[in-house]
LUMLUM-180161 format. One record per residue (C-alpha): x negated, y, z negated. Coordinates in steps of 0.5 Angstrom, whole numbers, plus 500, padded with zeros to 3 digits. Last residue first. Layout:
! LUMLUM-180161
X, Y, Z
...
***
This chain:
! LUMLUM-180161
515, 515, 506
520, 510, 506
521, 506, 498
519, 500, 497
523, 497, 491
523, 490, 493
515, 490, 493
515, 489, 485
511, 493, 482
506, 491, 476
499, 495, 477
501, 500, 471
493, 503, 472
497, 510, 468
494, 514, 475
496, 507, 479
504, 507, 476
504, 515, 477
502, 514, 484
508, 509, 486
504, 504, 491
506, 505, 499
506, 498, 501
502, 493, 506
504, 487, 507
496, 483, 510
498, 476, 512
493, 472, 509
488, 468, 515
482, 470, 512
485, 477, 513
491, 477, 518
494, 484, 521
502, 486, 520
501, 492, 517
494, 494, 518
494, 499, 523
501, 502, 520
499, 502, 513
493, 506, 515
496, 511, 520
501, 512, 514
496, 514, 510
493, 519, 513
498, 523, 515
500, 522, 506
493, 526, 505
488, 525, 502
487, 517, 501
487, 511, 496
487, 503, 498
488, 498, 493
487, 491, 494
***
């Protein structure tokens, strides 16, 4: 799932609310995606090569 905001402020609330949370009992691991990959609708990203944003 994919989720886009406006602002960097915005998205760093979500990532940090939903983090950690269980959804039908699936872990939620939540990831800054690279824009340029989304925007090219390149959707393969290994979660190993998070950056801090």
């Amino acid at each position: 799932v994919f989720l886009e905001y406006a602002d960097t402020s915005s998205s760093a609330r979500a990532k940090a609310a939903l983090n950690g949370r269980r959804f039908a009992n699936n872990l939620v691991v939540a990831v800054y995606f690279p824009e340029d990959k989304f925007s090219s609708g390149d959707y393969d990203f290994d979660v190993g090569q998070q950056t801090s944003a």
